[in-house]
C-alpha positions in Angstrom: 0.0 0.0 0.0 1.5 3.0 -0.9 1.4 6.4 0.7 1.0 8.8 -1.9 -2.0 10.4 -3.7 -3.1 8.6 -6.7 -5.3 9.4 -9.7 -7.8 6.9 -10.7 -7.5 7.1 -14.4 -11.4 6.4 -16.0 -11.9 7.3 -19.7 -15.6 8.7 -20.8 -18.4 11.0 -19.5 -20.1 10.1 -16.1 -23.3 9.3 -18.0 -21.5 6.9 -19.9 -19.5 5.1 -17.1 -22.4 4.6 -15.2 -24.2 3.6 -17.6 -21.7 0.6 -18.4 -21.7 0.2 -15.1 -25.3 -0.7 -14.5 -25.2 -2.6 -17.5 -22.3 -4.7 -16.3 -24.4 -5.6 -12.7 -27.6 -6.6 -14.7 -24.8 -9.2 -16.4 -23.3 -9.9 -13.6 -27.4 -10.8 -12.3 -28.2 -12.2 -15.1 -31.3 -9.5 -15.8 -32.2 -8.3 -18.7 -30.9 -4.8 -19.1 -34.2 -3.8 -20.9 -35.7 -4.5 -17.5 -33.3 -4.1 -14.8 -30.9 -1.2 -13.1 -29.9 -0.7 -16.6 -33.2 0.7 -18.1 -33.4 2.7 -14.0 -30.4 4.2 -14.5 -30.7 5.5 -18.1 -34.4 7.1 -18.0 -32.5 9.1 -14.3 -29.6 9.9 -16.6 -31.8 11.4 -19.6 -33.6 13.0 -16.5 -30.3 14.5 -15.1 -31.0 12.9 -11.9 -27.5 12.1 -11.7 -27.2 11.8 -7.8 -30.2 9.1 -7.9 -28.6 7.0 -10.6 -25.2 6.8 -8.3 -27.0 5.9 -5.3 -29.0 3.3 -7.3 -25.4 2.1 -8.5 -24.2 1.7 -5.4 -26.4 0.2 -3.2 -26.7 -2.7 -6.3 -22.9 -2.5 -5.9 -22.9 -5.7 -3.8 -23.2 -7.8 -7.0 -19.6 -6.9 -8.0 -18.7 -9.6 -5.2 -19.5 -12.3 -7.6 -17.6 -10.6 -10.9 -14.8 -12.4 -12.8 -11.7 -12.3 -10.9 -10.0 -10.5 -14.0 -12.9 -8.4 -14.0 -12.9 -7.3 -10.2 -10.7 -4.5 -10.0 -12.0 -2.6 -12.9 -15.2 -2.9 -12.3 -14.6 -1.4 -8.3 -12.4 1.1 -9.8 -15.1 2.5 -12.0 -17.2 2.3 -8.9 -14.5 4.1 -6.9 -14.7 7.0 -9.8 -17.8 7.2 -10.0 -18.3 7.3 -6.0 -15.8 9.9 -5.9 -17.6 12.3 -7.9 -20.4 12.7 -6.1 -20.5 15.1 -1.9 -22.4 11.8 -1.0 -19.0 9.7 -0.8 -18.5 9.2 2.3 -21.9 7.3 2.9 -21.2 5.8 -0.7 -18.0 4.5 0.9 -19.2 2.7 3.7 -21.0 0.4 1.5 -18.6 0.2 -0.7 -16.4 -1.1 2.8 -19.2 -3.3 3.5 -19.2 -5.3 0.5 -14.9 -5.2 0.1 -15.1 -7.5 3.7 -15.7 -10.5 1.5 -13.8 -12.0 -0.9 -14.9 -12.5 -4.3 -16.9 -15.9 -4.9 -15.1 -16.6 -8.1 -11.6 -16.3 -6.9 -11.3 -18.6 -3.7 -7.7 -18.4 -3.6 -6.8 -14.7 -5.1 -9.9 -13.1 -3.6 -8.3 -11.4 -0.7 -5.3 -9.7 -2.7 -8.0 -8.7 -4.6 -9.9 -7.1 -1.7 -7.0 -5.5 -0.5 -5.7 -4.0 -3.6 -8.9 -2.1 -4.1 -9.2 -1.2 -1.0 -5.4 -0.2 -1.1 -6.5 1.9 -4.4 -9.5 3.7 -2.5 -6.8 4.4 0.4 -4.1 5.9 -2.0 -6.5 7.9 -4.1 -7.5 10.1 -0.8 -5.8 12.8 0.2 -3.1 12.0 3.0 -5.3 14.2 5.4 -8.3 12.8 4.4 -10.0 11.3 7.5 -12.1 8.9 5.1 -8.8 6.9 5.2 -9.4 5.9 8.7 -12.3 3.2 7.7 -10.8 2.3 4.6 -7.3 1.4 6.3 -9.7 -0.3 9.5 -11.1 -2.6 6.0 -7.4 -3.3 5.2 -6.8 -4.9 8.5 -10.0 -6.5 9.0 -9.2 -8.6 5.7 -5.2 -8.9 6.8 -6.6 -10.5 10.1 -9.3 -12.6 8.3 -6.4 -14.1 5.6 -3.6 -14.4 7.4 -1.8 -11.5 5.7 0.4 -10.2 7.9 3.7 -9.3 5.4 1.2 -6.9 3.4 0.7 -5.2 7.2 3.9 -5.0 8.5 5.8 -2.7 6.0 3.4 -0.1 7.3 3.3 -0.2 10.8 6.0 2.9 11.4 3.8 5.1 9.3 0.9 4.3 11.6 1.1 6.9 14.1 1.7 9.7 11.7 -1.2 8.4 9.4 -3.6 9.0 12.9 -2.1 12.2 13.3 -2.7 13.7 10.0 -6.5 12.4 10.2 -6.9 14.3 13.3 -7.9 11.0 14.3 -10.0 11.1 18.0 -8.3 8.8 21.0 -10.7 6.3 20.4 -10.1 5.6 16.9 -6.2 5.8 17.7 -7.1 3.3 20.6 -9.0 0.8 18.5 -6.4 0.9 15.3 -3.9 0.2 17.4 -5.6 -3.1 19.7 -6.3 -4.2 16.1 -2.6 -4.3 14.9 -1.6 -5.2 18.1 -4.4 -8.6 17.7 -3.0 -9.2 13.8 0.8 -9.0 15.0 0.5 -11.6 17.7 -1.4 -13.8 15.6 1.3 -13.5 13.9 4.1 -14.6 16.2 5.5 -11.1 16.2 6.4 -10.5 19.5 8.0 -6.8 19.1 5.0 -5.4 17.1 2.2 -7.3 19.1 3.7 -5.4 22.2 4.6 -2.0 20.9 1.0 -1.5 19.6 0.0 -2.7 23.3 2.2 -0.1 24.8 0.7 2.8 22.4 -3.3 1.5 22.6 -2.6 2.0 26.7 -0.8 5.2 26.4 -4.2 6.7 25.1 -5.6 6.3 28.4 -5.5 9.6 30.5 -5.3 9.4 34.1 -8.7 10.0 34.8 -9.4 6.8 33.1 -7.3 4.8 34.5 -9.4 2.5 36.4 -11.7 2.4 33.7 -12.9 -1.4 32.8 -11.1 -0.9 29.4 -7.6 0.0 31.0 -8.1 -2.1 33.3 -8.2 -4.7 31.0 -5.7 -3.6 28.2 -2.9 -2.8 31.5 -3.2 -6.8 32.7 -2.7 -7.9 29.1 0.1 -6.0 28.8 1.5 -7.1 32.2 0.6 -10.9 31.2 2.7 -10.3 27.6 5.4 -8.2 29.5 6.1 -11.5 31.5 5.5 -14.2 28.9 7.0 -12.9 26.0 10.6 -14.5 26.3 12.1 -11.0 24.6 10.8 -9.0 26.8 12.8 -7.5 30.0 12.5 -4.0 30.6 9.8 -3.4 32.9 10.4 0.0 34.0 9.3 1.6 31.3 5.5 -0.1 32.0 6.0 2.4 35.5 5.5 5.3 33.9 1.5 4.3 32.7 -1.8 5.2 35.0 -3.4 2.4 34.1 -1.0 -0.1 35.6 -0.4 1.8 39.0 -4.3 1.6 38.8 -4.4 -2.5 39.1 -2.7 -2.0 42.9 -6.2 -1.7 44.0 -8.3 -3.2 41.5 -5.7 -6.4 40.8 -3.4 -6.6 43.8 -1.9 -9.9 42.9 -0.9 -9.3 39.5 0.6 -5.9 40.5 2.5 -7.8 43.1 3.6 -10.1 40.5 4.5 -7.1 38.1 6.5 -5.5 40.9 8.5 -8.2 41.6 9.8 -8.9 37.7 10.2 -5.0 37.8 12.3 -4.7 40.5 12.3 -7.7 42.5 15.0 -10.9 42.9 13.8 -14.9 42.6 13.4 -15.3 45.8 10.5 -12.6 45.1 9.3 -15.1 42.9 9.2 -18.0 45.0 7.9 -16.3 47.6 4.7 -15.1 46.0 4.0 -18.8 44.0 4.2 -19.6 48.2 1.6 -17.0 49.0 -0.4 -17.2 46.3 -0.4 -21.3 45.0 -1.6 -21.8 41.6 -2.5 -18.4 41.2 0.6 -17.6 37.8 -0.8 -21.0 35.6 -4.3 -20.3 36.5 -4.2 -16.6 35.8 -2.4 -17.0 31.8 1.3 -16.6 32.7 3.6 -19.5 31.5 5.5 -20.7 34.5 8.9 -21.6 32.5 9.2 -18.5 31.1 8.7 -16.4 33.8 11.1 -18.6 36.3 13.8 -18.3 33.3 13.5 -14.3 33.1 13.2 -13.3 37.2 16.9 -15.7 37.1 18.0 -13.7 34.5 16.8 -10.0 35.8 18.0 -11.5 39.5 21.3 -12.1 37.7 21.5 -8.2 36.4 20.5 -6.8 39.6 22.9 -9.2 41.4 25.9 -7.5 38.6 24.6 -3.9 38.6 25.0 -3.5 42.6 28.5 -5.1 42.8 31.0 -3.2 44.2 33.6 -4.5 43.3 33.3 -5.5 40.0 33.7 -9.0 40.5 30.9 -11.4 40.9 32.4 -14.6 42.1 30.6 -17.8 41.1 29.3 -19.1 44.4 27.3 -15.8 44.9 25.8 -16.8 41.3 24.9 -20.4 42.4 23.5 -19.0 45.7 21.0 -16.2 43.8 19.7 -18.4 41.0 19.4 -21.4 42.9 21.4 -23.1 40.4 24.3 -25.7 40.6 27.8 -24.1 40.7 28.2 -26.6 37.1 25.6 -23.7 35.5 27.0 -21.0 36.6 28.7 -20.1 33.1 25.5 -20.9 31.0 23.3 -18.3 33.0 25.9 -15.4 32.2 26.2 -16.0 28.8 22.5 -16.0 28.5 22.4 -13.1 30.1 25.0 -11.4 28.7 23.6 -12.5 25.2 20.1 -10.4 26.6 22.2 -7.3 26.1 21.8 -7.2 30.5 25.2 -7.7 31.2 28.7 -7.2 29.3 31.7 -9.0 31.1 34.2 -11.6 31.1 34.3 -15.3 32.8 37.0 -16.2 34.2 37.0 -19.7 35.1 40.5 -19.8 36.3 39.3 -17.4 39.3 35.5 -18.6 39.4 34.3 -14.8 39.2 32.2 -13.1 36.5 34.3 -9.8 35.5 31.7 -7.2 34.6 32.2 -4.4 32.3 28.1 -2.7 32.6 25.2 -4.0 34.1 21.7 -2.8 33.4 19.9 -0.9 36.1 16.5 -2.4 36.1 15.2 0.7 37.9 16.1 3.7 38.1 15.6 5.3 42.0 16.7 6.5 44.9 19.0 3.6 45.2 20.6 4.1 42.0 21.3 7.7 42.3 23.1 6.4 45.6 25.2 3.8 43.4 26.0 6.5 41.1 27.2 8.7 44.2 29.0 6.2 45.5 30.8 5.3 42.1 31.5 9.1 41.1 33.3 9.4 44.7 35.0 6.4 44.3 36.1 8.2 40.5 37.0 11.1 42.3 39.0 9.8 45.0 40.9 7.9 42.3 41.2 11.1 39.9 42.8 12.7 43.4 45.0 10.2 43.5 46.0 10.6 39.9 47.0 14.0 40.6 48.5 13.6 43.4 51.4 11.1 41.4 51.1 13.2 38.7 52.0 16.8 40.5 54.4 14.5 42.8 56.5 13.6 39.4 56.3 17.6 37.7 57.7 18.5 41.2 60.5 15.8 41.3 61.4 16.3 37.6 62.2 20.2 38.1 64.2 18.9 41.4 66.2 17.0 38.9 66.5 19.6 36.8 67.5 21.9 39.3 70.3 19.9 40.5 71.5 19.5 36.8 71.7 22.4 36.5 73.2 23.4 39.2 76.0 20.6 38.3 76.4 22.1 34.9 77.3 25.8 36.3 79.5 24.1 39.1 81.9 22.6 36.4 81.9 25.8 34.5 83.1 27.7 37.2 85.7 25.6 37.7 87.0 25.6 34.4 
């Protein structure tokens, strides 16, 4: 689908095309023009009645569905002309939607590339500010979702939220376009998509709305995909939204759960499968995944607060609640999460780290960053200090060569 404005190229006078174009229904009806919306069309035509004889066309429109497949798109095109002519379009076009939802009964196996390149036409031929695009584009998806079509879709998606903008779409519509790509994109198995369209459809709640029934329910979905998708481990940023501080009161389990994969260590994790027994399978979150990902975020917290800088293996083994054996296979995995950046060294049994994602970003971590910019400084001090220690001794030096020099020349 491209993104630019298009003109639909139709030869012959609008009596003529629609003319044609009622003939080509009663064919398509098997009526016989003399008697049919041919013969309706042409005595409203003679009579100049030419708004009559295109809403007569377009509500017998329906009957394109069953046109030749070679025949489809020209026939809707002319339509689409036609249509276009008339201040009545945008009624014209929501039955010209309607009958686009359905594939064409003689093309089985083309009939939704057919749906979406006329509807693809419809969208291009529109001015880019034309808010008539929103329920076109919302009939694009619909026959994505229906047909599996997801490669048409995803091209598109980074255009998405400039297309709503120039529509002046209203919240709602933004809301709604973006639950629908979000549905197609997990149906598709992608995982990044699926969530970022998640993350915008619950950014369009304002904080008055919160604890509305429809945050509500968008928020847990996006906790419940936050946890369960295996890509996923920043959780800080999901903080930041209304509706998830909202689910403290009206979902108090799942919050706890949230705050512990947001902050929390696997002992967190055990602790509340403890308190609250069944309560992760029963509620939609996959056990393995999330046991795998609080080990791994345990393992960045566990590498962002060390002092030091070495993480020796038995402190590892300890936190994960592994055996000392897979101590090496939990920091690569980690450090292949983009968590951690480091160095084993097995000769030493410590995990060198270079950086270490801060989960969270708090009170706590403005200490660490304190306490690591004094430890800087100190070190800096210390710097100096050698450094003004050897300017000093080097002009001693000097001095006393000097001083050797003018001694022998006096005694010459």
């Amino acid at each position: 689908m491209a993104t630019e404005v298009n003109t639909l190229m139709v030869e012959g006078t609008f009596a003529d095309q629609i003319v044609e174009l009622a003939h080509y229904i009663d064919t398509i009806n098997k009526t016989n023009p003399s008697q049919g919306l041919s013969l309706d069309i042409e005595n409203l035509v003679e009579n100049e009645q030419k708004d009559e004889a295109l809403k007569k066309v377009v509500d017998a429109s329906s009957a394109l569905s069953s046109a030749a497949e070679r025949e489809f798109i020209p026939a809707y095109n002319l339509l689409v002309h036609l249509a276009r002519s008339s201040p009545e379009f945008p009624t014209y076009l929501t039955t010209i939607l309607q009958n686009l939802s359905t594939p064409p009964a003689a093309s089985p196996h083309n009939g939704p590339a057919l749906l979406i390149s006329v509807l693809s036409t419809i969208f291009n031929i529109l001015p880019t500010n034309s808010p008539q695009r929103y329920p076109v584009y919302r009939a694009i998806l619909k026959v994505i979702a229906a047909n599996g079509l997801y490669e048409t879709l995803a091209p598109q998606l980074k255009l998405v939220e400039k297309w709503l903008a120039d529509w002046n779409s209203t919240v709602e519509e933004a809301r709604g376009l973006y639950l629908e790509i979000a549905n197609i994109a997990e149906e598709a198995d992608d995982e990044a998509e699926f969530y970022n369209f998640l993350v915008k459809a619950l950014q369009t709640f304002s904080e008055d709305e919160a604890a509305s029934p429809a945050a509500r329910e968008l928020a847990t979905r996006l906790i419940k995909a936050a946890i369960n998708l295996p890509s996923r481990l920043d959780f800080d940023e999901l903080s930041t939204f209304p509706a998830i501080a909202a689910l403290q009161e009206s979902d108090p389990e799942l919050f706890q759960l949230y705050d512990v994969f947001a902050g929390g260590q696997l002992e967190d994790y055990i602790e509340f499968n403890d308190e609250h027994e069944g309560w992760v399978e029963g509620n939609g979150i996959n056990h393995d995944v999330a046991y795998r990902k609080i080990r791994l975020l345990t393992l960045t917290s566990l590498a962002a607060s060390c002092p030091d800088r070495e993480l020796p293996y038995i402190s590892i083994s300890r936190r994960l609640h592994v055996p000392s054996e897979e101590v090496e296979h939990w920091v690569i995995d980690v450090i292949r999460a983009g968590l951690v950046e480091g160095k084993l060294s097995q000769l030493n049994q410590t995990f060198l780290i270079h950086r270490a994602e801060s989960r969270t970003f708090g009170k706590a971590e403005w200490e660490q960053v304190a306490d690591r910019l004094d430890v800087w400084k100190h070190s800096l001090r210390g710097i100096l200090d050698v450094v003004r220690n050897a300017k000093e001794q080097v002009k001693v030096h000097e001095t006393r060569e000097q001083q050797k020099v003018q001694g022998a020349l006096e005694s010459v």
